[in-house]
C-alpha positions as CSV (number, residue, x, y, z in Angstrom):
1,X,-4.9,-12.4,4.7
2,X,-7.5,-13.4,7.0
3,X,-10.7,-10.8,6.6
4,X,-11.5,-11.3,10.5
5,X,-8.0,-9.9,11.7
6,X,-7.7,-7.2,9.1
7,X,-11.2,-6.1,9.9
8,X,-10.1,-6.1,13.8
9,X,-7.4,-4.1,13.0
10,X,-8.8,-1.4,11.0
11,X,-11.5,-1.1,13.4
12,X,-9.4,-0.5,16.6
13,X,-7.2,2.1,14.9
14,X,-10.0,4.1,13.4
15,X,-11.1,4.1,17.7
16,X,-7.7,5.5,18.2
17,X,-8.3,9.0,19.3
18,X,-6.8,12.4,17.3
19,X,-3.4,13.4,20.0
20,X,-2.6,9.8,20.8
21,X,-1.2,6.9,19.8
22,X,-0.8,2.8,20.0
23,X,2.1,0.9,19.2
24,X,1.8,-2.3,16.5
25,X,2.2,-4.8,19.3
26,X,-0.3,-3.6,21.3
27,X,-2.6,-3.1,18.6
28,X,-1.7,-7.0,17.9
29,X,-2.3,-7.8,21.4
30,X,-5.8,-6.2,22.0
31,X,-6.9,-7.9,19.0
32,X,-6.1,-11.1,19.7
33,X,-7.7,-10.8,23.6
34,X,-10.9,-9.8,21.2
35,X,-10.8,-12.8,18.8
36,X,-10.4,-15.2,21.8
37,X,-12.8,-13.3,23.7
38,X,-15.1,-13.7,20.7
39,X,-14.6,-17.4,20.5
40,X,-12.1,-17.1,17.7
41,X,-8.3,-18.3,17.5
42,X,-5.6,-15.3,18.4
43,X,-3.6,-14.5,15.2
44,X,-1.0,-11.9,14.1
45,X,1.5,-10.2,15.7
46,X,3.2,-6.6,15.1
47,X,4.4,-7.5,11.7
48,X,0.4,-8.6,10.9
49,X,-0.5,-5.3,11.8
50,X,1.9,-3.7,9.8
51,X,0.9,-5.9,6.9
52,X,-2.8,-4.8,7.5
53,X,-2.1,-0.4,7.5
54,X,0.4,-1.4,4.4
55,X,-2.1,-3.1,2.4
56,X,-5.4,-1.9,3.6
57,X,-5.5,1.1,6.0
58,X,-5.8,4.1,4.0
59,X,-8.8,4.8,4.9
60,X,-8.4,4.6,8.8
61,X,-5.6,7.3,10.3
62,X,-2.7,4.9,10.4
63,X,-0.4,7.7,11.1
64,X,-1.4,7.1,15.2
65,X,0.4,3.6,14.5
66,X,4.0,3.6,15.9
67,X,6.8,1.0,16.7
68,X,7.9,0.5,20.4
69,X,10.3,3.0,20.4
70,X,7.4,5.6,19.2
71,X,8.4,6.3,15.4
72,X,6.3,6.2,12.5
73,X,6.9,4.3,9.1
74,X,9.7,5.2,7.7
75,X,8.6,5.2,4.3
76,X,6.0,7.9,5.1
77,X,7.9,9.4,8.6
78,X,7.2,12.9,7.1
79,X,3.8,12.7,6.7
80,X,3.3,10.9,9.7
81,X,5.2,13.0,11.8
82,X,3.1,15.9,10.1
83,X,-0.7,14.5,10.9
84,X,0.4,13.8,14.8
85,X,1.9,17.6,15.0
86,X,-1.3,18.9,13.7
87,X,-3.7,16.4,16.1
88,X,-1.5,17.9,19.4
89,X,0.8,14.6,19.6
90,X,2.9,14.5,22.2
91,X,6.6,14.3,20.5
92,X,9.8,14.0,21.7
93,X,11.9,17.0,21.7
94,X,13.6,15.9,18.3
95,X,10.6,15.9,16.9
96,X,10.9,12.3,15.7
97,X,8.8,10.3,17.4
98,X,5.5,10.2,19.5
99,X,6.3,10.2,23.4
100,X,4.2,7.2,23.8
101,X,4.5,7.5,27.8
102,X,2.2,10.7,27.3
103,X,0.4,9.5,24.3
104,X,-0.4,5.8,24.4
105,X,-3.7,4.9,24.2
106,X,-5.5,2.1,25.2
107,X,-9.2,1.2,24.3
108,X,-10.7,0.5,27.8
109,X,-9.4,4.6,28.0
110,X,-12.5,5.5,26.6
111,X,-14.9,2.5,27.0
C-alpha cells in the first residue's frame, strides 16, 4: 500500500472531531484534492480507505468512519456503535447508524 495515501488517511480521521462523523468516500475524496493539491497523483477510493482503518488505523478513532448510508463496520458495528453513543453521535432512532445529515463533518468545518 502506498505510505503517502495511508498516511493521508490516518491523518484526516484522527482530525475528525469526537460527535461527528465522515463517510469512506468522502474521506477518499478530500484526500485525493490534498495529493493533487500537493503536487501528487489522486489515488484510492472508498474501498482504499477501508483497506487503510483495516490494516492500519488502530490507533486513530476509526469508529467516526461510516458507509454512505451512515453504518459502521460490520465486523465491529457494536463497538462502533458504542464509541459514537458515548462521543454524543447523532444516531438514527434505531440506533444503527450515525445520522450523517447532523453529523457529517467536513475538514474546512474547523480550519
Amino acid at each position: 500500500m502506498d505510505e503517502e495515501y495511508l498516511e493521508a488517511v490516518l491523518d484526516l480521521v484522527e482530525r475528525i472531531p469526537a460527535g461527528r462523523a465522515m463517510t469512506y468516500g468522502t474521506i477518499a475524496e478530500v484526500v485525493a484534492d490534498g495529493l493533487v493539491a500537493s503536487g501528487g497523483t489522486a489515488r484510492g477510493g472508498p474501498r482504499q480507505v477501508g483497506q487503510v482503518l483495516a490494516r492500519a488505523g488502530s490507533g486513530v478513532p476509526w469508529w467516526r468512519v461510516v458507509n454512505a448510508s451512515g453504518r459502521p463496520p460490520v465486523h465491529a458495528a457494536r463497538r462502533a456503535l458504542d464509541h459514537l453513543g458515548a462521543e454524543g453521535t447523532p444516531l438514527t432512532a434505531d440506533g444503527t447508524r450515525v445520522a450523517l445529515r447532523r453529523a457529517i463533518w467536513f475538514p474546512d468545518d474547523d480550519d
